[in-house]
C-alpha positions in Angstrom: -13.1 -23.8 -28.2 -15.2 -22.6 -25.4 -18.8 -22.7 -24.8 -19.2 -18.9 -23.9 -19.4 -15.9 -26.4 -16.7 -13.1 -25.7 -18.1 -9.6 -24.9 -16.8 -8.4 -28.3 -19.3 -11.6 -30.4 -22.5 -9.5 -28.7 -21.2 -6.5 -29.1 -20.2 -5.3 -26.5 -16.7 -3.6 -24.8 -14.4 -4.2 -22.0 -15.9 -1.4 -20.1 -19.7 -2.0 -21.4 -22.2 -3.4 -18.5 -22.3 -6.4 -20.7 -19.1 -7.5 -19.0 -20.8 -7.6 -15.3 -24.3 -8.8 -17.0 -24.8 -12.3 -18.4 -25.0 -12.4 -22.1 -26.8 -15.7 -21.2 -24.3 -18.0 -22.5 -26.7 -20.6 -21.8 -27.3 -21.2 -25.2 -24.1 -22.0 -26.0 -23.9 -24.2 -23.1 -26.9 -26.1 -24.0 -25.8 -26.7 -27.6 -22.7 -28.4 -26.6 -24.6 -30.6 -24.2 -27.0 -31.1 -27.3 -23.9 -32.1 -29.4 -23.0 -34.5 -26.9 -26.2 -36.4 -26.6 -26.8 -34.6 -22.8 -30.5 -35.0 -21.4 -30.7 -32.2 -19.3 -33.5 -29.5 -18.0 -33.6 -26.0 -17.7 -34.3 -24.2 -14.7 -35.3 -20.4 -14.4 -35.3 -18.9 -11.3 -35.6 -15.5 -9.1 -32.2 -13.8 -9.5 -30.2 -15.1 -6.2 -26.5 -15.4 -6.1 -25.7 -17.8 -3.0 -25.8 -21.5 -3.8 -28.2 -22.5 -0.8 -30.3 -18.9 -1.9 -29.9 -20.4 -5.6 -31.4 -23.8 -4.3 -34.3 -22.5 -2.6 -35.6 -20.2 -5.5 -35.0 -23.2 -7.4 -37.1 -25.7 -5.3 -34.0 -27.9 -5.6 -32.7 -29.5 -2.6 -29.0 -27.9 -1.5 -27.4 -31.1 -1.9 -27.9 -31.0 -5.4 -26.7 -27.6 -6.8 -23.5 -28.3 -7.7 -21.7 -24.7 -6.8 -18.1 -23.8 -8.5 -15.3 -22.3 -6.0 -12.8 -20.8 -8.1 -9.2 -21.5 -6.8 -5.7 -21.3 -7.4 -3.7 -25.1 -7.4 0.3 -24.4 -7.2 -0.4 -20.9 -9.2 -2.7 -22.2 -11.8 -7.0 -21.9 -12.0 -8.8 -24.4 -11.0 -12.6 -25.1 -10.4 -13.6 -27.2 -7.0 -17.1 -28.4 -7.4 -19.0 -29.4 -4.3 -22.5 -29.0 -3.3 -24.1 -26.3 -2.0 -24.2 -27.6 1.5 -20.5 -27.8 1.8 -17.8 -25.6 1.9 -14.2 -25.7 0.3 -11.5 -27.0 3.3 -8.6 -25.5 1.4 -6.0 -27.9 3.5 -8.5 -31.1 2.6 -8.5 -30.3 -0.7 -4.9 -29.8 -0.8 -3.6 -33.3 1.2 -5.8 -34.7 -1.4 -4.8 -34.0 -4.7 -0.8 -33.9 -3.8 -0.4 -30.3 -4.0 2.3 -27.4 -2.8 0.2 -24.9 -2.5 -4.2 -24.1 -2.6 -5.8 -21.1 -2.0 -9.5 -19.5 -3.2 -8.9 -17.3 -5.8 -10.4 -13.7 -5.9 -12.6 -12.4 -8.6 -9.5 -10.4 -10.2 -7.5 -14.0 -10.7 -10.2 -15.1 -13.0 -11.6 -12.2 -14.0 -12.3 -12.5 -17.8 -11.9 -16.1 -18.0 -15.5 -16.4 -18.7 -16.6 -14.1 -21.0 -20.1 -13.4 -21.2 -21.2 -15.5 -17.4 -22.1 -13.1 -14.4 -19.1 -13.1 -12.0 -19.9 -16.6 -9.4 -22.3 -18.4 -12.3 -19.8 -20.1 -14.3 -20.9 -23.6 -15.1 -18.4 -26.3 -13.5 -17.2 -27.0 -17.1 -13.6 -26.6 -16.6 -12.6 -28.5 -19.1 -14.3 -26.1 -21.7 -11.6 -23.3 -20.1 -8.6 -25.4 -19.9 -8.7 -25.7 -16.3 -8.4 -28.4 -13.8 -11.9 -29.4 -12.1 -11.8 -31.7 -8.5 -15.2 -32.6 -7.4 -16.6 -33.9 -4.0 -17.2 -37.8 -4.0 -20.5 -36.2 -2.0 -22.1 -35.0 -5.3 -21.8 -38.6 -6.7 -24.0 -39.9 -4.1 -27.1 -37.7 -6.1 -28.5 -39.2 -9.7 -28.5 -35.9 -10.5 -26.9 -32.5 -10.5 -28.0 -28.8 -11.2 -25.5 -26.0 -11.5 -25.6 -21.8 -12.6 -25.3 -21.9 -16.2 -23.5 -18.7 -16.7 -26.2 -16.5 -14.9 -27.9 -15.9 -11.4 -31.3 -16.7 -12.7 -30.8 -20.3 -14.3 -29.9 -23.6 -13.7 -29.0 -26.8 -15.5 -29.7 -30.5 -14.3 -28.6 -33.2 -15.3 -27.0 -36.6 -14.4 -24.2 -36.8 -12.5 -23.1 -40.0 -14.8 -22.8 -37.6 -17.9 -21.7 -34.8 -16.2 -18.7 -36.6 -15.3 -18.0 -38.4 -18.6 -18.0 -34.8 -20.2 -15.9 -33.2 -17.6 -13.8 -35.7 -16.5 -13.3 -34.3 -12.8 -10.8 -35.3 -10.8 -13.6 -36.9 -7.6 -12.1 -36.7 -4.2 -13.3 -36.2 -0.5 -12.8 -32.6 0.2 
């Protein structure tokens, strides 16, 4: 089951601008980190849309804003999760978890695979979307981390520990 309402649960269509504007699945999000016992805090902020933009509007340093690369591992989805500081070495990333082939995916290859988040605000909850999540060692270093939670205008922190018990990301140096 995943955390984010379709377009067609808020009414909307395929071609509706619901499909490019959140439908704020933070709710949903929030309820299943509720349901799992998840301490975490909410963060609105001024619309930005790059993680170090997202970071600053959120007074939250860079380090800490988890950010969610979308990209393709031998064919299939898969989320990299690595701070906001860093970027995704495609090569690094690929040494490291034994695969053929990695490469960034575009917005078509997982287009509608998130109903209801603004394209580049999905939450790094692969595991809520059947899909693979690696994570950098780096963002264990923090207590805490804060990610988009299906929008441009909202964050969610909380620990890194119970991010990764929910999760269950495969953590390497990339």
């Amino acid at each position: 089951m995943g955390v984010l309402q379709s377009v067609e649960e808020v009414g909307g269509n395929a071609g509706s601008p619901l499909r490019k504007e959140a439908v704020m699945p933070v709710k949903k999000l929030k309820q299943f980190l509720d349901e799992n016992h998840i301490k975490y805090v909410s963060i609105q902020h001024s619309r930005a849309y790059a993680a170090q933009e997202v970071a600053a509007s959120a007074h939250v340093p860079g380090i800490e804003i988890a950010k969610t690369v979308m990209v393709k591992v031998d064919g299939a989805m898969a989320m990299a999760v690595l701070p906001a500081t860093a970027m995704v070495h495609i090569e690094k990333l690929r040494v490291a978890i034994g695969a053929r082939a990695v490469e960034l995916a575009s917005e078509r290859d997982f287009w509608g695979l998130f109903p209801g988040c603004e394209t580049g605000a999905m939450p790094p909850f692969g595991n809520l979307y059947d899909m693979k999540v690696y994570a950098a060692e780096k963002l264990a270093e923090d207590e805490s981390i804060a990610f988009n939670a299906g929008s441009h205008t909202e964050l969610v922190r909380l620990s890194f520990s119970d991010y990764k018990r929910l999760v269950e990301p495969v953590i390497i140096g990339f």
